[in-house]
C-alpha positions as CSV (number, residue, x, y, z in Angstrom):
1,X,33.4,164.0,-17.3
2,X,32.3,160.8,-15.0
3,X,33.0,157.6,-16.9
4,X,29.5,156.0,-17.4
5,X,28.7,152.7,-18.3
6,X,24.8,153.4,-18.8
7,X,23.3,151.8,-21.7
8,X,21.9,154.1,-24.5
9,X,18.5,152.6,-24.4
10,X,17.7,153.5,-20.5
11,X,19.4,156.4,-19.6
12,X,17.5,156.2,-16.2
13,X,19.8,153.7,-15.1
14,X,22.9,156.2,-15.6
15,X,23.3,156.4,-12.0
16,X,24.7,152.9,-12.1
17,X,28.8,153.0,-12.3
18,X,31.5,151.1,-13.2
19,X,32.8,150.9,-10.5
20,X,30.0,148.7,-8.7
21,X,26.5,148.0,-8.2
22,X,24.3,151.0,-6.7
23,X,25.2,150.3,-2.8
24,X,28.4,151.3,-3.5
25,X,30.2,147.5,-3.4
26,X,32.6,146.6,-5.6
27,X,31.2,143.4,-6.6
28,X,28.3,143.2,-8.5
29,X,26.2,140.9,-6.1
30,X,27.3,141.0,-2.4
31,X,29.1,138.4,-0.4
32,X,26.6,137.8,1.9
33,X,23.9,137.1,-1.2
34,X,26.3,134.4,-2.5
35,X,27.0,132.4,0.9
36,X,23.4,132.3,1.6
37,X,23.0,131.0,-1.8
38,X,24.8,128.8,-1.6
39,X,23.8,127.5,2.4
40,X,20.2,127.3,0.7
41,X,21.1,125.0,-2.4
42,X,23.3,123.0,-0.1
43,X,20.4,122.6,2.8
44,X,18.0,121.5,-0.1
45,X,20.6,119.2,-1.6
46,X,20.9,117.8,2.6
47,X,16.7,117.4,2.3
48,X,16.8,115.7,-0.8
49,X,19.2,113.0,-0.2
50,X,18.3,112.3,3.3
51,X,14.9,111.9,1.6
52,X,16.3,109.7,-1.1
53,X,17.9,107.7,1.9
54,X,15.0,107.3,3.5
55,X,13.0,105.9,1.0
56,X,15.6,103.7,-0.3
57,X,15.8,102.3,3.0
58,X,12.1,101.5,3.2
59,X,12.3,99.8,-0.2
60,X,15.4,97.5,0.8
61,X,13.0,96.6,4.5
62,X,10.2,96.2,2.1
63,X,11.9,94.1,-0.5
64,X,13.7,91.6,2.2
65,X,10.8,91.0,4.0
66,X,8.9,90.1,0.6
67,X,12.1,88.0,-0.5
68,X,11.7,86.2,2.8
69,X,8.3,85.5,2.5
70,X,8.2,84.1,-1.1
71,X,11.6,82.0,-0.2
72,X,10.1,80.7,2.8
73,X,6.3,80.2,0.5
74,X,8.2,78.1,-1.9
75,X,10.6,76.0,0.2
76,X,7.8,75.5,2.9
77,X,9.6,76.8,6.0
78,X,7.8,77.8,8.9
79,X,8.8,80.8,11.6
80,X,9.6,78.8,15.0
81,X,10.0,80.5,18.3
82,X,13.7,80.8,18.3
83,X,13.9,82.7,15.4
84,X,11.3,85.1,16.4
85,X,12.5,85.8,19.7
86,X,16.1,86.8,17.9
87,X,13.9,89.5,15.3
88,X,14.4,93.2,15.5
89,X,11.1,95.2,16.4
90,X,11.3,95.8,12.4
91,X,11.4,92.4,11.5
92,X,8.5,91.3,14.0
93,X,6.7,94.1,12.2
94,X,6.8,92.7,8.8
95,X,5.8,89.1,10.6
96,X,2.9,90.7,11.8
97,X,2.1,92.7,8.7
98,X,2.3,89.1,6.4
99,X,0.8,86.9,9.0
100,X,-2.3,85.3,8.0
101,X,-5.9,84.2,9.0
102,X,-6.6,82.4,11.9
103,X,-8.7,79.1,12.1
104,X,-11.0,80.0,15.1
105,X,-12.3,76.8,15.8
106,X,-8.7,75.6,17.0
107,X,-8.6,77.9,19.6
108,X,-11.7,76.7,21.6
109,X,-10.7,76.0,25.0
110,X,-6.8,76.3,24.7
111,X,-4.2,78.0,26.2
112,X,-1.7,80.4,25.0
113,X,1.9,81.7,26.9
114,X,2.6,85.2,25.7
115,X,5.7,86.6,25.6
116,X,6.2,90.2,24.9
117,X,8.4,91.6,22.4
118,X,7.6,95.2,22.3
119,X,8.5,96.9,25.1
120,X,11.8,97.8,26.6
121,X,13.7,95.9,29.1
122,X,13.0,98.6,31.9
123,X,9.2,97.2,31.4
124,X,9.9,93.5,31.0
125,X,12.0,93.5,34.5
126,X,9.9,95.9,36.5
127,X,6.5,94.4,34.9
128,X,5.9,91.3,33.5
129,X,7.7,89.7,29.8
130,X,5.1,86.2,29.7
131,X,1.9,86.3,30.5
132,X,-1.3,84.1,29.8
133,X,-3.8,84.5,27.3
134,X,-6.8,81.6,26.9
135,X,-9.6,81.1,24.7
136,X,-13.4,79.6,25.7
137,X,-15.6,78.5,23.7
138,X,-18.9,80.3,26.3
139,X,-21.9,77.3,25.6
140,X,-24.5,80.1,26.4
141,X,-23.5,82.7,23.6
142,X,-21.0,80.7,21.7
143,X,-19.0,83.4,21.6
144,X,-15.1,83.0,21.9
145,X,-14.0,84.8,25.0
146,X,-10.9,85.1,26.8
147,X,-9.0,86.8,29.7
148,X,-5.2,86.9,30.7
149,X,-3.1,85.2,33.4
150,X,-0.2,87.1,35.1
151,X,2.4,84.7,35.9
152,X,5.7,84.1,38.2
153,X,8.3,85.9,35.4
154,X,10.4,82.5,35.0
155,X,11.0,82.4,31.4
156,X,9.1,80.6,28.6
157,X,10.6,76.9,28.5
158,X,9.0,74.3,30.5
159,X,6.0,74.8,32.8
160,X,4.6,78.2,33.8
161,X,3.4,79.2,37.2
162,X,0.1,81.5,37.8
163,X,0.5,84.5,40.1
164,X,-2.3,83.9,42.9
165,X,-4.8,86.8,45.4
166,X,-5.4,86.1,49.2
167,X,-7.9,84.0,48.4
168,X,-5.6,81.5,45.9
169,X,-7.3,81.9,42.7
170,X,-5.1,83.2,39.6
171,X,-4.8,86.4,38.7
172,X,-6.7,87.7,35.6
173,X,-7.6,90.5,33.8
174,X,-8.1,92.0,30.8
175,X,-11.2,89.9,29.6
176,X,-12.0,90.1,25.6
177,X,-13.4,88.5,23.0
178,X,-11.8,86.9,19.4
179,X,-14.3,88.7,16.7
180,X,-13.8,89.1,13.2
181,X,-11.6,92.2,11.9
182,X,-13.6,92.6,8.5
183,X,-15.3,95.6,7.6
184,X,-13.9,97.3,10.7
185,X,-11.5,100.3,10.9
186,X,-8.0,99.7,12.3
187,X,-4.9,102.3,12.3
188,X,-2.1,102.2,9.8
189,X,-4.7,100.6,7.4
190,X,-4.1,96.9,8.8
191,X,-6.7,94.7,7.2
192,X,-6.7,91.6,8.6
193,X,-9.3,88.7,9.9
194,X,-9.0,88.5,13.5
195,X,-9.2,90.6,16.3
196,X,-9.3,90.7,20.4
197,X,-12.1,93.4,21.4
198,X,-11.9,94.3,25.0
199,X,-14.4,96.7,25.1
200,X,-17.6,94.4,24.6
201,X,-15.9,91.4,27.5
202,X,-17.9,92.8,30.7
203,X,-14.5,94.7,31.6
204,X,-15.3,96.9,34.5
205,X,-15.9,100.9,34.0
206,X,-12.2,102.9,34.3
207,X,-10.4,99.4,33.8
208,X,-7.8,100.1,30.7
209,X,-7.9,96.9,29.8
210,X,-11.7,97.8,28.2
211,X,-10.1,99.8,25.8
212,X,-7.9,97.4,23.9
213,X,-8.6,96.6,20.3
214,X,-5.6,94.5,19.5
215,X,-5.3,92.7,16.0
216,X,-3.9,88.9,16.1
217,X,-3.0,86.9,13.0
218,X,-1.3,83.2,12.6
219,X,2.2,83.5,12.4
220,X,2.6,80.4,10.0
221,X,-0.4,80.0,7.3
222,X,-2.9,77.3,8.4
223,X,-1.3,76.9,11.9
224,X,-2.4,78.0,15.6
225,X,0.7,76.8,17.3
226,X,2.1,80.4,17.2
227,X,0.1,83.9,17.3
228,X,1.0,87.0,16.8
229,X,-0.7,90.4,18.2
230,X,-0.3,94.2,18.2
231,X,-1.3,96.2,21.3
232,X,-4.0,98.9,19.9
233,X,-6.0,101.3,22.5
234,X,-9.3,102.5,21.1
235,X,-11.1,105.6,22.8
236,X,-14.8,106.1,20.8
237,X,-12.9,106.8,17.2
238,X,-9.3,107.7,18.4
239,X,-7.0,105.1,17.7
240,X,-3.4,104.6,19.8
241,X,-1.3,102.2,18.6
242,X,1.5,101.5,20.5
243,X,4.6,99.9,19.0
244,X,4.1,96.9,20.9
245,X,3.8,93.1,19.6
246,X,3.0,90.1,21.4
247,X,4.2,86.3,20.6
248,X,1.3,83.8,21.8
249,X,2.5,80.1,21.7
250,X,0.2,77.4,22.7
251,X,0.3,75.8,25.7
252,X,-2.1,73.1,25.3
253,X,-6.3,72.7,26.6
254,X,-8.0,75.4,28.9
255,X,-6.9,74.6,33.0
256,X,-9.1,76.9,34.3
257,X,-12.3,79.3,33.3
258,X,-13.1,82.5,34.8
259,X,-16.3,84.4,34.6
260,X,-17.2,87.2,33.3
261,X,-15.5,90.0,35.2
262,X,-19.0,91.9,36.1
263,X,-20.8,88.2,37.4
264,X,-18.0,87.9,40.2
């Protein structure tokens, strides 16, 4: 008589042996079940912790920028050029993301050099790294309008020099003008005060430039020596921001205006 290890209570399930499970292995759960078990528990585990990691990371960012700001709060330090030009792209992030306000009024017919610290190398040496951004106070709207300068690529100490046309004058672009940021939508949830809106400037159709929708905040609190900008595109309600930031240091009072773009 076959050697059964059926219970009494279901003697349906008499077809079971001893000798194995019902496919005929000799183990009661297959190899095959177990590795896989064990490749899924270990690929969650690998999830989880590089999860853990990730957020971990992001507090520590989080936690040393807000360390720096409160140290540099209470001892009264200020950011100077130097030290932003020596930042990660992180760091000049969290600048941006606690910069502050700006005190419009200051920037009535002034200068700024810009110096680009977004982009890649490849771009800075085939484009342009400085450029010129200014700031004019229009006596027939009052509005505060602006344009940009490209300039000979000779570095950012001492004086800069403007890139010229055939006919000698300096060659702009990009036209905008400073507006306030409040009540408006920008991406990644910035809320700030201040903003450069190319699209209402007189920028002519198809020009890219019209698109821009950059936010701009004061480095240092109370201060317009040093800006601080983020490179936004804006097509109807599609935001793209690009991971691009731009240092504005002034250079002193306005050389030169230039009129609107569609009165040339």
């Amino acid at each position: 008589m076959a050697k059964m290890c059926a219970t009494s209570t279901d003697a349906r399930n008499a077809k079971r042996t001893c000798h194995g499970n019902s496919r005929g292995s000799p183990f009661p759960v297959h190899p095959s079940t177990i590795v896989l078990k064990i490749a899924s528990t270990n690929a969650k585990n690998i999830v989880f912790y590089a999860k853990f990691i990730s957020r971990v990371n992001k507090f520590i960012f989080i936690y040393n920028g807000l360390i720096i700001q409160i140290y540099r709060y209470t001892m009264g330090k200020q950011y100077t050029l130097d030290e932003l030009l020596k930042m990660s792209k992180q760091e000049i992030v969290q600048v941006f993301q606690n910069g502050h306000p700006i005190k419009t009024k200051e920037l009535d017919n002034t200068q700024y050099l810009g110096i680009d610290v977004g982009m890649p190398s490849w771009f800075h040496k085939f484009f342009w790294k400085t450029f010129r951004k200014t700031f004019y106070r229009d006596p027939e709207t009052g509005v505060l309008r602006g344009w940009n300068v490209k300039l000979q690529q000779q570095g950012w100490d001492g004086p800069q020099t403007p890139k010229k046309d055939k006919k000698g004058n300096d060659l702009s672009f990009g036209h905008y003008h400073l507006l306030p940021a409040k009540g408006k939508k920008f991406p990644k949830g910035w809320e700030g005060a201040d903003y450069l809106d190319y699209g209402v400037a007189g920028n002519k159709p198809g020009d890219p430039a019209a698109l821009g929708y950059c936010p701009l905040v004061a480095i240092n609190e109370g201060s317009t020596e040093l800006l601080l900008g983020w490179e936004v595109f804006k097509i109807g309600s599609l935001f793209i921001p690009l991971s691009d930031y731009w240092i504005l240091k002034k250079e002193g009072p306005l050389e030169k205006t230039e009129p609107l773009p569609r009165k040339r």
